[in-house]
DRENDO-1510 file (C-alpha; in Angstrom, 1 decimal, always signed):
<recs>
REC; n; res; u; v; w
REC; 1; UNK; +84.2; +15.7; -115.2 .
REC; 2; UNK; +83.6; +19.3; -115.5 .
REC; 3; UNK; +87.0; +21.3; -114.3 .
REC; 4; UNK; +86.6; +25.3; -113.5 .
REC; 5; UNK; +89.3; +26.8; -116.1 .
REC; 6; UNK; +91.2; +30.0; -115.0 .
REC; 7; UNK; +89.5; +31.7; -117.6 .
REC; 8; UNK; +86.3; +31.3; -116.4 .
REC; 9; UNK; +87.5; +32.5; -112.8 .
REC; 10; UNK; +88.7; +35.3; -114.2 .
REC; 11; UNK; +85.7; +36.0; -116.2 .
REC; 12; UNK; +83.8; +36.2; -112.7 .
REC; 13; UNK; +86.0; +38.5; -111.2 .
REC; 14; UNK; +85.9; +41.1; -113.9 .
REC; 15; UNK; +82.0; +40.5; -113.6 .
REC; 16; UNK; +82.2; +41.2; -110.4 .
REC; 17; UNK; +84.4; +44.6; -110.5 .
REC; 18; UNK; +82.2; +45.8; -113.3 .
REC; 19; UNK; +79.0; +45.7; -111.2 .
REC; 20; UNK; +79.3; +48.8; -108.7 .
REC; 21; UNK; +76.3; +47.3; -106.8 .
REC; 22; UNK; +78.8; +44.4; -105.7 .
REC; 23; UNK; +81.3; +46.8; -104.9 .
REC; 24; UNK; +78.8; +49.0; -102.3 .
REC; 25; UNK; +77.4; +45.4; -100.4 .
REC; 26; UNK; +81.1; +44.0; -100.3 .
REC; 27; UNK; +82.1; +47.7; -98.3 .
REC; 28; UNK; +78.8; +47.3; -95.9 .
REC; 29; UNK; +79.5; +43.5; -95.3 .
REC; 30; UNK; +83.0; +44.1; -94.7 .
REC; 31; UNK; +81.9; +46.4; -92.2 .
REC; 32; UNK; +78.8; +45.5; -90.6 .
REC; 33; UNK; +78.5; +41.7; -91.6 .
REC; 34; UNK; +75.8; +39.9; -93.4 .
REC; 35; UNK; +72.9; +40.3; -91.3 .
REC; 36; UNK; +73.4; +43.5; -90.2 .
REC; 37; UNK; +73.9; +44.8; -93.7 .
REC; 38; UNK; +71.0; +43.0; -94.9 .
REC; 39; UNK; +68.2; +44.0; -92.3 .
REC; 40; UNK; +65.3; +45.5; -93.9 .
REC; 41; UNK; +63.9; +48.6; -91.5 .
REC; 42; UNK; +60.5; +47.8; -92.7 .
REC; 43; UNK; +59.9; +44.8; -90.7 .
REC; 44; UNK; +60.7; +46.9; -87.5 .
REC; 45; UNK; +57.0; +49.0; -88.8 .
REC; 46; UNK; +55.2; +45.8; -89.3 .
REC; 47; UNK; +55.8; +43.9; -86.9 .
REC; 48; UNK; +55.6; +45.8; -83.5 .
REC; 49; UNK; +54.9; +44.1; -80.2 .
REC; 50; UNK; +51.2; +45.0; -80.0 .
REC; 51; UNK; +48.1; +42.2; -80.3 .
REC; 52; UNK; +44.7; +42.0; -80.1 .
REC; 53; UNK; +44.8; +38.7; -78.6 .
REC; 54; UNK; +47.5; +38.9; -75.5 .
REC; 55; UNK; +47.5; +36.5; -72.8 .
REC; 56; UNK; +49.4; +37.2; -69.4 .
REC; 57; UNK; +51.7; +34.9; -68.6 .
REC; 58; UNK; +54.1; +36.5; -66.7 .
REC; 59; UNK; +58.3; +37.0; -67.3 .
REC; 60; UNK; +59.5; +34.5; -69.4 .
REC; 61; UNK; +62.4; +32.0; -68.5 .
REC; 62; UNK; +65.8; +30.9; -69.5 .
REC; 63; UNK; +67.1; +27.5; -71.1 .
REC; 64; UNK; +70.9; +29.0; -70.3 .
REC; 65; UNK; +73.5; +27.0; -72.8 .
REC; 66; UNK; +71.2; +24.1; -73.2 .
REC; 67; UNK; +68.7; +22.6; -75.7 .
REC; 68; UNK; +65.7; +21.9; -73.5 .
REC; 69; UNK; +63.7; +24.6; -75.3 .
REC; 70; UNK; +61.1; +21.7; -76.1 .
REC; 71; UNK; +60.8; +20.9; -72.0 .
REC; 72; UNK; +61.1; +24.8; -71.4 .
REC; 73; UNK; +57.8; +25.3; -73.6 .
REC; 74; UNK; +55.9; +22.2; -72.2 .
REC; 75; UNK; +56.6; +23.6; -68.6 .
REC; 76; UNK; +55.7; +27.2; -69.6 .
REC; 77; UNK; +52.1; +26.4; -70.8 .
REC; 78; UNK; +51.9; +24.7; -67.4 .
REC; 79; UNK; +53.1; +27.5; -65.3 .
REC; 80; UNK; +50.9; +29.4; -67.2 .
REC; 81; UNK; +47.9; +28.4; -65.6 .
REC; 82; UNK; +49.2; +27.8; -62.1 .
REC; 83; UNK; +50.0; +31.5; -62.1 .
REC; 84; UNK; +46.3; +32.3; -63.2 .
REC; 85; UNK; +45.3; +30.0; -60.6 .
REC; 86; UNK; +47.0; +30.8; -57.8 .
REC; 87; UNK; +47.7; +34.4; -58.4 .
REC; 88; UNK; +51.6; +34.1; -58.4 .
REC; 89; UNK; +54.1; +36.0; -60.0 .
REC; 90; UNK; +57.7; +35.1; -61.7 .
REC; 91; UNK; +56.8; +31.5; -60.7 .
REC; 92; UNK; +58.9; +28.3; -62.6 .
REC; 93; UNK; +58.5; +24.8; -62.2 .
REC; 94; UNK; +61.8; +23.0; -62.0 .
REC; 95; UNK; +63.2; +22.0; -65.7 .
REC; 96; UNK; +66.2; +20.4; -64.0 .
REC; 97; UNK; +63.9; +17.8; -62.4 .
REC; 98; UNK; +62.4; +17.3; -65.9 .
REC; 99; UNK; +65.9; +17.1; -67.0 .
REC; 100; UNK; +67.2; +14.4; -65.1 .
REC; 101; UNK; +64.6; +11.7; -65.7 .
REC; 102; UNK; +64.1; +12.3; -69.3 .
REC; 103; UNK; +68.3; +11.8; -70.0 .
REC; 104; UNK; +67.8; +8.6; -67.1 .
REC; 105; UNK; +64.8; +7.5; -69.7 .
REC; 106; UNK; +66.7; +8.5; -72.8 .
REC; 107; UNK; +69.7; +6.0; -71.9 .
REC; 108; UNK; +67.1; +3.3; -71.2 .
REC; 109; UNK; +65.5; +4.0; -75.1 .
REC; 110; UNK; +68.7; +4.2; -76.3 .
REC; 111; UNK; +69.7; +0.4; -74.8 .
REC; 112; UNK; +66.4; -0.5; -76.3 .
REC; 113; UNK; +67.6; +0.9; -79.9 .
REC; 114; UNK; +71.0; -0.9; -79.6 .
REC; 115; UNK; +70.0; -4.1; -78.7 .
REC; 116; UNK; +67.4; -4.0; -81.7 .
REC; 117; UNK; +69.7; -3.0; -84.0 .
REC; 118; UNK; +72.3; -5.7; -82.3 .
REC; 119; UNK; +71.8; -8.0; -85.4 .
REC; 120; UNK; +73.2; -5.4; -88.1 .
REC; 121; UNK; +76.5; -3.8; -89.0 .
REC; 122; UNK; +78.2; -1.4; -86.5 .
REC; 123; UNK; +78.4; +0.6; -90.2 .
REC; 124; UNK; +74.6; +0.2; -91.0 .
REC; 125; UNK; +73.0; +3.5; -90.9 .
REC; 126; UNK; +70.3; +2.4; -88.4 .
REC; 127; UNK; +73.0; +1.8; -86.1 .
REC; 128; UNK; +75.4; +4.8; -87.0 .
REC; 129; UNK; +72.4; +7.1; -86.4 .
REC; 130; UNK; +72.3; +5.7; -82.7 .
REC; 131; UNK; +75.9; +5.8; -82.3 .
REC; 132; UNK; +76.5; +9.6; -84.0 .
REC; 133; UNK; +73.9; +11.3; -80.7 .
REC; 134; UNK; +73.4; +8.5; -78.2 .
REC; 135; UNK; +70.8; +10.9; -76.9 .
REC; 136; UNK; +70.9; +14.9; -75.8 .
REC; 137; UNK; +68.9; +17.6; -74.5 .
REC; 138; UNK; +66.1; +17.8; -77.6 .
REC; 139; UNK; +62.7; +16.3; -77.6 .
REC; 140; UNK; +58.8; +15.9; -78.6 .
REC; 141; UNK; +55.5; +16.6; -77.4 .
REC; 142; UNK; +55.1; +13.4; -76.6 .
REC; 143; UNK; +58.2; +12.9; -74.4 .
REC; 144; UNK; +58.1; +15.6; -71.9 .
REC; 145; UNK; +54.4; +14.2; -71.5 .
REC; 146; UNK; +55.8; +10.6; -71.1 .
REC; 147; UNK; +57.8; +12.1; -68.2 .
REC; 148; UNK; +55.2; +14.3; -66.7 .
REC; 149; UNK; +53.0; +11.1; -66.8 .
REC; 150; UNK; +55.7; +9.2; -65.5 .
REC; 151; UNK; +56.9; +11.4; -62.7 .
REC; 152; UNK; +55.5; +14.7; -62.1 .
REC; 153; UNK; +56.7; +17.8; -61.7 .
REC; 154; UNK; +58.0; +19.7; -59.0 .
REC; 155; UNK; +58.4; +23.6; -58.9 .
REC; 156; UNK; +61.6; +25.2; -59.4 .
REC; 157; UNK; +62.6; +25.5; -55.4 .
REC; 158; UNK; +62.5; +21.9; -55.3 .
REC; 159; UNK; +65.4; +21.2; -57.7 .
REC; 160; UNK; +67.0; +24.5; -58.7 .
REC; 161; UNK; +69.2; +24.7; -62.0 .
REC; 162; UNK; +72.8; +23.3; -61.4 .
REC; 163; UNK; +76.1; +24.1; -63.7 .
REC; 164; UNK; +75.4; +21.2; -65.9 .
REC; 165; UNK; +71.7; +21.8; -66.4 .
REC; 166; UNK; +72.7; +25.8; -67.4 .
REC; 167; UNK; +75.0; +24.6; -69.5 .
REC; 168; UNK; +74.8; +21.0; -70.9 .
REC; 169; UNK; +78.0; +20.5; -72.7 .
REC; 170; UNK; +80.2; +18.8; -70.4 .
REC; 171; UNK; +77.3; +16.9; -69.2 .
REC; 172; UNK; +76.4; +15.7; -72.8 .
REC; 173; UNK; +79.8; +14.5; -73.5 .
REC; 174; UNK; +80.4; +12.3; -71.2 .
REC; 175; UNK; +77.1; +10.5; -70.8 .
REC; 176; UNK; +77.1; +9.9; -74.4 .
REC; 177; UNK; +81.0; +8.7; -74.2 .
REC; 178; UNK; +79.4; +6.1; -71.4 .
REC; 179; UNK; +76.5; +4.9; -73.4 .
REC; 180; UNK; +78.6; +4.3; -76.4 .
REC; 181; UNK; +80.7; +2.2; -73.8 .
REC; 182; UNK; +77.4; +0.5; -73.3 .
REC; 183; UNK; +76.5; +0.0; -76.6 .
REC; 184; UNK; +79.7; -2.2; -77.1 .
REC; 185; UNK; +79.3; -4.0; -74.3 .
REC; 186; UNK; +75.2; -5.1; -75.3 .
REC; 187; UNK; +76.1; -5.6; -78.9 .
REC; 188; UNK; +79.0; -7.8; -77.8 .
REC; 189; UNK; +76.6; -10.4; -75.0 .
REC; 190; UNK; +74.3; -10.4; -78.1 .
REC; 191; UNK; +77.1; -11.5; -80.5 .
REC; 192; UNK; +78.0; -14.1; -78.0 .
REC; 193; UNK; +74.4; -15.4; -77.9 .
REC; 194; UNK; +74.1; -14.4; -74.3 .
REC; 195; UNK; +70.4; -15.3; -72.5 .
REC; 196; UNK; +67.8; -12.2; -72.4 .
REC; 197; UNK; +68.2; -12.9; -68.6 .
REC; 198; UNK; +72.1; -12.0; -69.1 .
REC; 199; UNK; +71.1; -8.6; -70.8 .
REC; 200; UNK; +69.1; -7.5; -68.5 .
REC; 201; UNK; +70.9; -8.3; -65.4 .
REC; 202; UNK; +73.8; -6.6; -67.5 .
REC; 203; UNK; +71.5; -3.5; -68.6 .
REC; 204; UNK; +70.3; -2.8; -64.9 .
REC; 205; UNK; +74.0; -2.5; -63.7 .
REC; 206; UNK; +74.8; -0.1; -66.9 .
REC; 207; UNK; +71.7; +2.1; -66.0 .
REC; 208; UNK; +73.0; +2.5; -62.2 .
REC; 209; UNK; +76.2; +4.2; -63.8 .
REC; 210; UNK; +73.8; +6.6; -66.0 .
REC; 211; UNK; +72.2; +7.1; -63.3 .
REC; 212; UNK; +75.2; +7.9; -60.7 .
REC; 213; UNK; +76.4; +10.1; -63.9 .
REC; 214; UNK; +73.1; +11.9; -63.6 .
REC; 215; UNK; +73.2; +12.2; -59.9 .
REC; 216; UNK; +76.2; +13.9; -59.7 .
REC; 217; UNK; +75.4; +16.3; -62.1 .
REC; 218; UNK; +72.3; +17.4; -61.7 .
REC; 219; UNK; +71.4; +16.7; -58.2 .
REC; 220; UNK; +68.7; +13.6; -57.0 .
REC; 221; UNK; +65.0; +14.2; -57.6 .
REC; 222; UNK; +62.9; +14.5; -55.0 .
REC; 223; UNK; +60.8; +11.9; -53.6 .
REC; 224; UNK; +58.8; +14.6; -51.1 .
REC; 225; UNK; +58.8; +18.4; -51.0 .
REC; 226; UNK; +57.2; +21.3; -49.3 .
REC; 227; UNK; +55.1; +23.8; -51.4 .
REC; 228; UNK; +55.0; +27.2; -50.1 .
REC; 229; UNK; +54.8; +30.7; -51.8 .
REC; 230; UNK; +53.1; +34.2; -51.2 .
REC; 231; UNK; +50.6; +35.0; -53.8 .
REC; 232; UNK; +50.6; +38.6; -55.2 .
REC; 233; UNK; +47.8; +39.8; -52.4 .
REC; 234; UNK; +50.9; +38.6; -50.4 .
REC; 235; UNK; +49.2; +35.9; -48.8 .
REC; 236; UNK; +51.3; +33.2; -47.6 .
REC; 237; UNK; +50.8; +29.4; -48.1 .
REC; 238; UNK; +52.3; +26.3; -47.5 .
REC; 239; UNK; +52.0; +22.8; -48.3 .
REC; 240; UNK; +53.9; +20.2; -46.7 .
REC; 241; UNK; +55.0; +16.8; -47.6 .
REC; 242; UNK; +54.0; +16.8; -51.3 .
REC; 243; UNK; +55.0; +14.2; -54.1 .
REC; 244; UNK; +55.5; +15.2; -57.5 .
REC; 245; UNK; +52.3; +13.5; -58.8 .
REC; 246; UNK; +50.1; +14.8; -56.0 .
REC; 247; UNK; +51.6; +18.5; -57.1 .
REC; 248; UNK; +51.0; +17.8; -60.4 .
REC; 249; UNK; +47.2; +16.5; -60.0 .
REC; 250; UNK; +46.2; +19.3; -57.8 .
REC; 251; UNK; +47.9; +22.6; -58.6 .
REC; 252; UNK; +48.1; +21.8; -62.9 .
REC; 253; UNK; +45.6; +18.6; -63.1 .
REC; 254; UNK; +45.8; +19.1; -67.0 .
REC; 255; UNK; +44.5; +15.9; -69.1 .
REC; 256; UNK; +47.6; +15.7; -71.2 .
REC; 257; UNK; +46.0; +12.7; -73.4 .
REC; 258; UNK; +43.9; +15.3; -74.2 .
REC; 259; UNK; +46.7; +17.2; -76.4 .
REC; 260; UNK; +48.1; +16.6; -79.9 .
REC; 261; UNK; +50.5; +17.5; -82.3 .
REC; 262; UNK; +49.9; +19.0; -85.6 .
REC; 263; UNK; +52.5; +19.5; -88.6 .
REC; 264; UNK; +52.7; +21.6; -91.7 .
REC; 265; UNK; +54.6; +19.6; -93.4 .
REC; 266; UNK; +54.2; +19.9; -97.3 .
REC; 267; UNK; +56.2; +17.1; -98.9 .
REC; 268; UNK; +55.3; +14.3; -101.1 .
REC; 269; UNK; +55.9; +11.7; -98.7 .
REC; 270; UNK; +52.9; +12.8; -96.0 .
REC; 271; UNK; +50.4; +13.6; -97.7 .
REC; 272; UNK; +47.6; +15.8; -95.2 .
REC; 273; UNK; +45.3; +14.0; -93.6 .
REC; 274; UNK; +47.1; +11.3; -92.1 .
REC; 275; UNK; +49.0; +10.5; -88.9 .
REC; 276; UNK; +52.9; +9.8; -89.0 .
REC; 277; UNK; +55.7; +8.2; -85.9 .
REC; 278; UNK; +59.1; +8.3; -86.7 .
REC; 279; UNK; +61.0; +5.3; -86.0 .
REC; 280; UNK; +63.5; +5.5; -82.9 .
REC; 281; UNK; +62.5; +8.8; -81.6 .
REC; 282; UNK; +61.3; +8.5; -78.1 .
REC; 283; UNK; +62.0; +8.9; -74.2 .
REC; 284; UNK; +60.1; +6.6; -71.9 .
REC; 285; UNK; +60.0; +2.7; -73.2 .
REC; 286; UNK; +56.6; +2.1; -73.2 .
REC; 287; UNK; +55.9; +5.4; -73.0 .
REC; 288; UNK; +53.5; +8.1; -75.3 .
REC; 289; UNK; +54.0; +7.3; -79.1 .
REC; 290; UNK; +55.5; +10.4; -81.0 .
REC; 291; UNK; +52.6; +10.8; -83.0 .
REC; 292; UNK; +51.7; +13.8; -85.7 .
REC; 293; UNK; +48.9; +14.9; -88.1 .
REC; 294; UNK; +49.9; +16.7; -91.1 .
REC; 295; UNK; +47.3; +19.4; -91.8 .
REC; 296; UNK; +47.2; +22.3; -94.3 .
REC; 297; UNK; +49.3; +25.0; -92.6 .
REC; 298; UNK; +46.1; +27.2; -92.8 .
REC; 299; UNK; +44.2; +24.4; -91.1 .
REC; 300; UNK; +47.1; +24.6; -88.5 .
REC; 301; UNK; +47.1; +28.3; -87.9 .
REC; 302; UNK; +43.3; +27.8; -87.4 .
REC; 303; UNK; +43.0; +25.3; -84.5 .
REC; 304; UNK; +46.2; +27.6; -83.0 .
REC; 305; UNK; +44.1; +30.5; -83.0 .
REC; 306; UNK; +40.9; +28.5; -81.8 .
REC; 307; UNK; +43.2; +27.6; -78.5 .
REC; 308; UNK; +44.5; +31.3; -78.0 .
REC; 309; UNK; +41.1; +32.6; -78.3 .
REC; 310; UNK; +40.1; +30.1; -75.8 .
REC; 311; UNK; +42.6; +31.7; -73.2 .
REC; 312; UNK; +45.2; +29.0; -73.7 .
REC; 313; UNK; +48.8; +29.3; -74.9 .
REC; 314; UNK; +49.7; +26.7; -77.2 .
REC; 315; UNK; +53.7; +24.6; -77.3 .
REC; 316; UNK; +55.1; +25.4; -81.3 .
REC; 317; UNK; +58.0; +23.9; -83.0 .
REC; 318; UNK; +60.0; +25.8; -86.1 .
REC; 319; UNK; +63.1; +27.1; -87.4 .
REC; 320; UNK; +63.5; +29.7; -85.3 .
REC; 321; UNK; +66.9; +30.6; -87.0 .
REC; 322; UNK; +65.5; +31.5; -90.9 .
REC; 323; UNK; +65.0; +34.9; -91.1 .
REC; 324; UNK; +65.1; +35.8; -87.6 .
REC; 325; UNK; +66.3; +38.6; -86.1 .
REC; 326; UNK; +67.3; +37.7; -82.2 .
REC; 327; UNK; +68.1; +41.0; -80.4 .
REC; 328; UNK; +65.0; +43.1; -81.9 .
REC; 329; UNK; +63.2; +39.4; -81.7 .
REC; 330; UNK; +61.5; +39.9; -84.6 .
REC; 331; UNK; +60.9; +36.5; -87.2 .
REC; 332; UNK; +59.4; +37.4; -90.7 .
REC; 333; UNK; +60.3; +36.1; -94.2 .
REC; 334; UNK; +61.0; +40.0; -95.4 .
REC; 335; UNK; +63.4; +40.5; -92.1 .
REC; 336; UNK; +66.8; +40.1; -93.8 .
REC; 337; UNK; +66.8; +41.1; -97.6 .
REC; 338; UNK; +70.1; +39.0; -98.1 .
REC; 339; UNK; +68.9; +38.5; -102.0 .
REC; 340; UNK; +69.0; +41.4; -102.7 .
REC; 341; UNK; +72.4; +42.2; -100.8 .
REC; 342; UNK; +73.9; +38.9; -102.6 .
REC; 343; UNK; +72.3; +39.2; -105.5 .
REC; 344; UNK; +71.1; +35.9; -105.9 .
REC; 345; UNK; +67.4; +33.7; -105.5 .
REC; 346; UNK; +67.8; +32.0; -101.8 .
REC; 347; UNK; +63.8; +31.4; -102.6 .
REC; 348; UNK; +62.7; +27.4; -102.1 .
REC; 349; UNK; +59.0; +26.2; -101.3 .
REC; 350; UNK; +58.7; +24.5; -97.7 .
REC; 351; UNK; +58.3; +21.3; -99.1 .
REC; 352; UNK; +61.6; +21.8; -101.1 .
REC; 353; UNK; +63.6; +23.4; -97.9 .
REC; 354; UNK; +62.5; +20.4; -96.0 .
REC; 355; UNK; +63.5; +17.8; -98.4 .
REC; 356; UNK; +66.6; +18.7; -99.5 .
REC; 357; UNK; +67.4; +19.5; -95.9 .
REC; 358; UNK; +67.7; +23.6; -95.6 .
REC; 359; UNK; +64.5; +23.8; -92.7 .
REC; 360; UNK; +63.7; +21.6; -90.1 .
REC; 361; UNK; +62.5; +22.0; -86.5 .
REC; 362; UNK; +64.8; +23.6; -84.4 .
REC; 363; UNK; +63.3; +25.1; -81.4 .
REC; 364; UNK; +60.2; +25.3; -79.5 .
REC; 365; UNK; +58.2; +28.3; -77.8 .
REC; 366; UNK; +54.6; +28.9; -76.7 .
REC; 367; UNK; +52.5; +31.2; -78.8 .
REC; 368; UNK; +50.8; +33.5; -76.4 .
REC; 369; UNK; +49.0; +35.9; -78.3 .
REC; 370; UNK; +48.0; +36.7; -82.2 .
REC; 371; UNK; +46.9; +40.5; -83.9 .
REC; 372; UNK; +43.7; +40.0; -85.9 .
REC; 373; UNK; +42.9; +42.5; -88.6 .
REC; 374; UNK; +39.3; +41.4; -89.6 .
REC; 375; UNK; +39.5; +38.4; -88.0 .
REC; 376; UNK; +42.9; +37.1; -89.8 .
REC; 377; UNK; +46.0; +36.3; -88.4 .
REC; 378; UNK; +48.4; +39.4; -89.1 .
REC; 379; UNK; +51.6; +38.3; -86.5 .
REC; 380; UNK; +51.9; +36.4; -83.5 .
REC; 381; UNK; +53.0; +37.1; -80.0 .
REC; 382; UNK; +55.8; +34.3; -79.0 .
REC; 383; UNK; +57.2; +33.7; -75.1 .
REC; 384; UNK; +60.6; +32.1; -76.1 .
REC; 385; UNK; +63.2; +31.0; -73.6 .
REC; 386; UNK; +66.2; +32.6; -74.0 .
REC; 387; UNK; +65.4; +35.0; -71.2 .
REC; 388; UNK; +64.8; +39.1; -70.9 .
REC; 389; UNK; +67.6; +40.7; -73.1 .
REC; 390; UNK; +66.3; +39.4; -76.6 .
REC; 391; UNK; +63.2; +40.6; -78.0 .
REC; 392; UNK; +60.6; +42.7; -75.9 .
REC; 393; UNK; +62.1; +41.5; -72.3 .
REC; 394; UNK; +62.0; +37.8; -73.5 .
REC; 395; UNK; +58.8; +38.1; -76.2 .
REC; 396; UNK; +59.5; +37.8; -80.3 .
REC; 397; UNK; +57.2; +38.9; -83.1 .
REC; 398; UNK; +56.4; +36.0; -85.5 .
REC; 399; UNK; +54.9; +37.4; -88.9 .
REC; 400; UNK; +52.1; +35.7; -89.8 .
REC; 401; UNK; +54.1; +34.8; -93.1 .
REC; 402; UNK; +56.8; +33.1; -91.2 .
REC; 403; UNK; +54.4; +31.2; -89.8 .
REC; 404; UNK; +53.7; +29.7; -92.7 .
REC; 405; UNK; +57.0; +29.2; -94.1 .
REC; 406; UNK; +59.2; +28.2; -91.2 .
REC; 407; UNK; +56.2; +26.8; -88.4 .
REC; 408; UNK; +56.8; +23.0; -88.3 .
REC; 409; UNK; +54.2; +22.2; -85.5 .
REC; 410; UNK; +51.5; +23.3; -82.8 .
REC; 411; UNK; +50.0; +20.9; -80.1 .
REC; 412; UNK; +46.4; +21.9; -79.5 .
REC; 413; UNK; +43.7; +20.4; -77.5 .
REC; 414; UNK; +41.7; +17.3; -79.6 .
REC; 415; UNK; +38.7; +18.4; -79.1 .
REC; 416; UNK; +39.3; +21.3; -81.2 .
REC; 417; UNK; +39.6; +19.3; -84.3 .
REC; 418; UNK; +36.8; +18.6; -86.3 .
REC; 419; UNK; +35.8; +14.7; -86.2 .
REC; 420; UNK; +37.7; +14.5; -89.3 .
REC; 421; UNK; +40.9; +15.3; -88.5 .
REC; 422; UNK; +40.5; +13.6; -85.1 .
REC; 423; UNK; +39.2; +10.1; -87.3 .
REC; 424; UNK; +42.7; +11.1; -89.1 .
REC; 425; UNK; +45.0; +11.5; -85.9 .
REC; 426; UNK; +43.9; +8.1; -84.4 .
REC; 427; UNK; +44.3; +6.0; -87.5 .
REC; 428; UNK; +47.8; +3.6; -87.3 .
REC; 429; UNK; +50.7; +6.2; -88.3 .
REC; 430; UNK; +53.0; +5.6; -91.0 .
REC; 431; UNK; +56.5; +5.4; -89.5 .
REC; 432; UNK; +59.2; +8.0; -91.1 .
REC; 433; UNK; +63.0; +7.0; -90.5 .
REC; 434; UNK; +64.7; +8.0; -88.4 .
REC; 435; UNK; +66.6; +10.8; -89.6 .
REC; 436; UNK; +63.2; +12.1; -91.1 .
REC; 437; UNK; +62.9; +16.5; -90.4 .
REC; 438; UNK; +60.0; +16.1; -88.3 .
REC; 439; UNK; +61.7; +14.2; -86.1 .
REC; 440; UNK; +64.9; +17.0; -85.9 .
REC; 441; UNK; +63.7; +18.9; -83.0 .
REC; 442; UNK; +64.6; +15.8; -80.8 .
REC; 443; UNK; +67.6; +15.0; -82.5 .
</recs>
């Protein structure tokens, strides 16, 4: 075992008086704190909020305190073209109604998981990983399109935001304290040998308490709505009696099975060129597979500027917190200069960050427009979700080089890929565990 001595403490500190470079960033960071100390003006030149490519999509929503940035994203790419279409402004469709059947979904997946696992040890990590997030607000591509598919949307009106879909805490903790309940009660019929028919009889009275839980918290869905709005030539219309697939089929009508998701992901155990699931990950049972190609990033960045160029916003997935500057919403790799304030290489290759566990996907957006200097990608115009005070009234600047470092995943029409890459996203995927990065922005 190697001890630390007092003499070699002591050694450091004198280091550390001797260097009168230490001494200055110790005053500042004292003072100002590490990121404030360490921002590098620079980046405020390069990366202003002007683009060549810029599409109009209107003021940009708010998540609140909760983590459905992924559902935020999906919804905003669809809102998107609704207020092209119809000529409306500020308009949202409802994430609470979203909300609601994808945690009513997730507790269903989740009894799935559990009763697969039943056969191994409470301490097995299969099952601790179930046990540790039951489910919560994050998700996939795939999901919020296994909802859509599976029930529609409806616009905001319909089912406004309540306290527990703002904020998603309290909400959170106790439906995961209830399906934990359930998981004992499922692993415990199964350790008595009790008949499938048993189970399910037992897993249909469970889900009524999810969804009671859900009900109270988030208000009931709604079977049947009216649509009406006044469009920016303030002409009025109205729609009565709508469902939420009708909506959906004639005011959006988008072919979702048309869309895929792409990763960068640069590690030696996806090689580019194939397709990858993660095991566990999902919504809806018997829903849309989570399903990825991993492409060259600069194969990524191509196909998302093919898509912007084609006057559609594309749904992106990243670590929005590395190098990332929220109130001037400004994300580039030479935003915060902390080596230089510490002293000290933070550098790592994107493979490295994501296998030794410093980078994974954190949040989504929607890219929305790009800045070409002779036809190449200089920085790119991002709607986040975190509403108007952030950024430029709700919009960040993503260099082009943090694109390439910390951008995880784009989803982009299919028919934008060439017929190899598309021969490549239908083959069988391998399946990554469950605790795998690229599955992180759902976990």
């Amino acid at each position: 075992m190697s001890t630390i001595s007092n003499e070699q403490t002591q050694a450091y500190r004198a280091a550390f008086l001797q260097d009168p470079i230490h001494q200055a960033n110790q005053r500042s960071v004292w003072k100002n704190g590490i990121q404030n100390s360490a921002q590098n003006q620079e980046t405020f030149v390069t990366n202003t909020p002007q683009f060549s490519i810029d599409l109009n999509t209107g003021k940009v929503a708010n998540q609140k305190q909760s983590g459905r940035c992924w559902m935020f994203a999906a919804l905003n790419t669809m809102r998107h073209k609704m207020s092209s279409d119809l000529n409306l402004a500020n308009f949202e469709l409802s994430q609470n109604y979203t909300f609601f059947w994808d945690k009513y979904e997730k507790a269903n997946y989740f009894y799935e998981n559990i009763l697969a696992t039943a056969q191994q040890e409470r301490t097995s990590r299969e099952v601790s990983f179930l046990l540790q997030t039951p489910q919560q607000d994050g998700g996939q591509w795939d999901m919020i399109v296994s909802i859509f598919q599976k029930y529609g949307v409806v616009p905001k009106a319909a089912m406004p935001e309540t306290a527990s879909s703002e904020n998603s805490t309290e909400l959170n903790v106790y439906l995961n304290k209830l399906l934990r309940k359930h998981a004992i009660i499922l692993r415990q019929l199964v350790a008595e040998n009790a008949s499938d028919e048993t189970i399910k009889s037992k897993r249909t009275e469970l889900l009524q308490e999810v969804y009671d839980l859900l009900a109270t918290a988030l208000g009931l869905p709604p079977e049947t709505f009216n649509f009406e709005y006044r469009d920016e030539e303030n002409n009025f219309i109205q729609e009565l009696d709508l469902t939420p697939h009708t909506f959906y089929d004639k005011y959006i009508g988008i072919d979702l099975d048309n869309y895929v998701s792409v990763i960068n992901a640069p590690t030696d155990d996806k090689p580019f060129m194939h397709s990858y699931t993660v095991d566990m990950l999902g919504n809806v049972a018997g829903g849309k597979q989570v399903k990825y190609l991993n492409l060259d990033i600069a194969d990524l960045k191509e196909l998302a500027l093919k898509q912007l160029q084609s006057g559609e916003s594309v749904w992106f997935g990243s670590d929005v917190g590395q190098s990332s500057l929220r109130d001037k919403g400004i994300m580039a790799t030479d935003a915060l200069a902390v080596d230089d304030l510490f002293g000290v290489d933070f550098n790592m290759t994107k493979g490295e960050r994501l296998d030794y566990g410093e980078s994974l996907m954190t949040h989504a957006m929607v890219l929305t427009g790009v800045d070409l200097i002779n036809d190449v990608p200089t920085k790119w115009k991002v709607e986040n979700s975190w509403g108007e005070k952030v950024g430029t009234d709700g919009f960040f600047v993503m260099s082009d080089a943090w694109m390439d470092e910390y951008t995880y995943q784009v989803v982009v029409r299919k028919d934008l890929l060439s017929a190899e890459q598309q021969a490549a996203f239908d083959e069988e995927p391998t399946v990554l565990a469950p605790w795998d990065p690229m599955g992180a922005l759902a976990n």
